[in-house]
N, C-alpha and C positions, 0 to 999 in steps of 0.2 A: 592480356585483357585491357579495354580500356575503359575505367571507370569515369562515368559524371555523374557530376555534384548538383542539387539544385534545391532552393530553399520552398517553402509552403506556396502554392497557388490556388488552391481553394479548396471545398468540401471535401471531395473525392479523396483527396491524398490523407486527409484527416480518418478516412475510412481503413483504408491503406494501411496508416499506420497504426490503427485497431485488431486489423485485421494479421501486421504481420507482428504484433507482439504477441497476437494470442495462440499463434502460430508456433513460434520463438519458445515459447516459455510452455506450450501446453506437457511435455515432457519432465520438467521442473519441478520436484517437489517443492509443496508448500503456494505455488505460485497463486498468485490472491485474483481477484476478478478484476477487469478493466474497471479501474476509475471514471470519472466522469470528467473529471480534472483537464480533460486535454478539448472534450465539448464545451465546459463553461470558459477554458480561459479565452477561445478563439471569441467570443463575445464580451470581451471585455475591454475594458478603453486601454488597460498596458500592451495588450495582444500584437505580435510584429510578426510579419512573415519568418522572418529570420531566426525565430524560435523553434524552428522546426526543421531539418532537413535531411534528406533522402540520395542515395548511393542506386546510380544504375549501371545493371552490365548488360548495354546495347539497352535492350527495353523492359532487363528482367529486376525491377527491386531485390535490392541485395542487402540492404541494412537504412537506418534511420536512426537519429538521435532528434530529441526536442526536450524542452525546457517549460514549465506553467512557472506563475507568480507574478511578483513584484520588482520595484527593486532594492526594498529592504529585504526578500527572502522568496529564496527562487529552487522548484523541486527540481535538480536537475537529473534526467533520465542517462541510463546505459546504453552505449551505442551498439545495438543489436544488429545484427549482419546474421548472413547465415551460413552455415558450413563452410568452408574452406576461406572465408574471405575477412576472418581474424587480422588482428594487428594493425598493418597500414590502415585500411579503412576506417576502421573502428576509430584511431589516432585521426586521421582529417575531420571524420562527423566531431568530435570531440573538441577540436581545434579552432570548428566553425559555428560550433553551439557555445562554447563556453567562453569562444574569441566576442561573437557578440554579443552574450551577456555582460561581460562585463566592460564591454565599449561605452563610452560616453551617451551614446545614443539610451543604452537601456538600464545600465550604470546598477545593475546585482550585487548588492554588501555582502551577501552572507547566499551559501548553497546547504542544501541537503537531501539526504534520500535513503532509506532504508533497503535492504535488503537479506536475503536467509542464503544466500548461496557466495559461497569461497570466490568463486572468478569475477563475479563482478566486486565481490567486497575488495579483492586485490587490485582488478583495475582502478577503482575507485582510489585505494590506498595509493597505486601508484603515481594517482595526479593530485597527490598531495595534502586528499583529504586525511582525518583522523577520528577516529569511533567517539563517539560519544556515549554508546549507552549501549550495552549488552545484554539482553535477555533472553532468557532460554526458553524456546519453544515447546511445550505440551501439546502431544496428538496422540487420540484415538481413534484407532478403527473402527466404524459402526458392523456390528455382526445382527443377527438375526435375531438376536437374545436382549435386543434394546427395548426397552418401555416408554410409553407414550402415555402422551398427560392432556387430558382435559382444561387447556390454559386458554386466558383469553392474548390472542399473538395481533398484534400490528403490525400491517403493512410499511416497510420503511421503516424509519427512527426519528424518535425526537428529541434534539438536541436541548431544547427547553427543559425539556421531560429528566433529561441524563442528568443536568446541568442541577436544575432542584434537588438530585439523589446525592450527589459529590459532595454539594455545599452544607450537607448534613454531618459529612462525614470528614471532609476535608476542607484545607485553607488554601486551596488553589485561588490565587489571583488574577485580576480581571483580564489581563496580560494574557496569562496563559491561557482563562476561558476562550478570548478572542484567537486565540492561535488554533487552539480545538476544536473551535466552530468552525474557519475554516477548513482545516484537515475532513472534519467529517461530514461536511458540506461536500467533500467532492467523492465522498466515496455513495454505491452505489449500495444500500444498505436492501438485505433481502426480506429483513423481521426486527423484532426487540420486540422485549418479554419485559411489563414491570410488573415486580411482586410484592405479593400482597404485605409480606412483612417487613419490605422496605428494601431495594436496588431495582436495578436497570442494566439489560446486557442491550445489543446489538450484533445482527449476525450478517455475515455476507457470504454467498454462496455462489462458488464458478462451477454452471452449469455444467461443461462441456467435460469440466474433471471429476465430479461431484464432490469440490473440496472447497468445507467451510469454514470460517475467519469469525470467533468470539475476539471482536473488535472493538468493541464501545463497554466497558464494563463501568458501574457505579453500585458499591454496596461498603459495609461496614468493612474497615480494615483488620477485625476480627473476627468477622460473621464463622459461626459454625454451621451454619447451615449451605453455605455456598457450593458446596456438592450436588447439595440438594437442586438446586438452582441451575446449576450446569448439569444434573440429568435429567431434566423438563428442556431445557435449551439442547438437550442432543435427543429428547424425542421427537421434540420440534424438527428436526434435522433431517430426522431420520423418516418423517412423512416426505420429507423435499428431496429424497431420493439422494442424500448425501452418503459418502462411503467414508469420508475419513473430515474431524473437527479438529482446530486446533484454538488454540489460547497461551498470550506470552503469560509466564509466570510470573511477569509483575504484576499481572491483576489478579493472580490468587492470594488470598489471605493466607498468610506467613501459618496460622494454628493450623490451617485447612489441607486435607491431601486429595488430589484427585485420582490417585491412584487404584482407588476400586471401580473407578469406571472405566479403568481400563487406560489413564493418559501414562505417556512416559516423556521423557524428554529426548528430542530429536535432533533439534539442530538449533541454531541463535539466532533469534531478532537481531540484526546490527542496523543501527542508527547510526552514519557519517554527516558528518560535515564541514564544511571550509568558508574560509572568510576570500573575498575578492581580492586576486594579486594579476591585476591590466598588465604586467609586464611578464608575465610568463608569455 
């Protein structure tokens, strides 16, 4: 077979490469919904062709790797290919996304990227990144015996909105707000629920699997009622034709169990990340 390489040329391929992660991953447990992250960063003044590139055999897409950010912190993606065309390829898209990240030209200090599944965590490990943060995934399956709630639900989320519920609660620094905003700026939020006795969730919902992501949470790091809270956010859910919700366990409150609505623990949030080394 002979493989070519070739970096972003315009809209289309940005389609392309929407269209073949969600392809990629729609078998994936846990797998979250496209970001938005790869349409705002192509509008943006950091934005390079060369953030983004694509593997063909003869004329058929076979895998793609790309990169969003800056170059103080830059999300760097998994080189997705598809069946049989593991290893080598995956290593050149890798080679050529994270060779010009970190080239003078775009000059990346710091990489990172999350993910819930083993092969890409060990690819990842294997170029040298290192975990930073571990959390255990909680998922229920929505069954037919779900209750629904007369809530008032907004369209989206609001970051402002979130950001007043924390600072009640928490000493999160400006630092970190700013780092949050963006993160959650690019994601593609489906609802959020604020309640009446004080938090804020966020929800996001991949249609195509009907698996939904308690993503943006803000409440008391005590609250007993947070149960309460998350089965209004899975009735909510469960109008949107979702089958299975999930939530990391760092946003539940430590007194709290979610365990009678059915959550168990499934598999781990992993957060990696690496600092910039140009001479790899």
């Amino acid at each position: 077979m002979t493989i070519t390489y070739r970096f972003y040329e315009g809209p289309e391929d940005l389609q392309s490469q929407i269209n073949f992660w969600i392809t990629a991953t729609k078998k994936l447990p846990f797998a979250w919904k496209p970001t938005l992250s790869p349409n705002q960063f192509i509008e943006q003044q950091q934005f390079h062709p060369k953030s983004r590139c694509f593997a063909f055999d003869g004329d058929q897409l076979i895998g793609y790797m790309s990169f969003t950010g800056s170059s103080e912190f830059v999300s760097l993606g998994y080189p997705w290919v598809i069946s049989g065309y593991e290893g080598k390829v995956q290593d050149e898209l890798y080679n050529r996304i994270y060779g010009f990240a970190v080239s003078e030209t775009f000059g990346a200090k710091m990489f990172a990227q999350r993910f819930d599944w083993t092969q890409q965590i060990e690819y990842f490990l294997s170029k040298g990144f290192t975990v930073t943060r571990r959390s255990a995934l909680l998922a229920s399956s929505l069954g037919k015996k779900v209750k629904t709630h007369d809530v008032e639900v907004e369209e989206g989320f609001d970051f402002d909105v979130w950001k007043t519920n924390v600072k009640k609660y928490d000493d999160t620094s400006d630092e970190q707000f700013a780092m949050m905003r963006e993160y959650y700026g690019s994601v593609d939020f489906d609802f959020s629920i604020a309640f009446a006795g004080g938090g804020y969730v966020g929800v996001t919902i991949r249609q195509d699997t009907g698996y939904a992501e308690i993503l943006a949470v803000a409440c008391h790091p005590n609250a007993q009622n947070f149960s309460n809270m998350v089965e209004i956010v899975i009735g909510e859910c469960k109008k949107r034709d979702v089958k299975l919700v999930s939530i990391a366990s760092l946003h539940v409150p430590l007194k709290d169990s979610l365990e009678r609505l059915g959550f168990t623990e499934q598999t781990e949030d992993v957060m990696m990340m690496k600092k910039s080394d140009p001479t790899e």
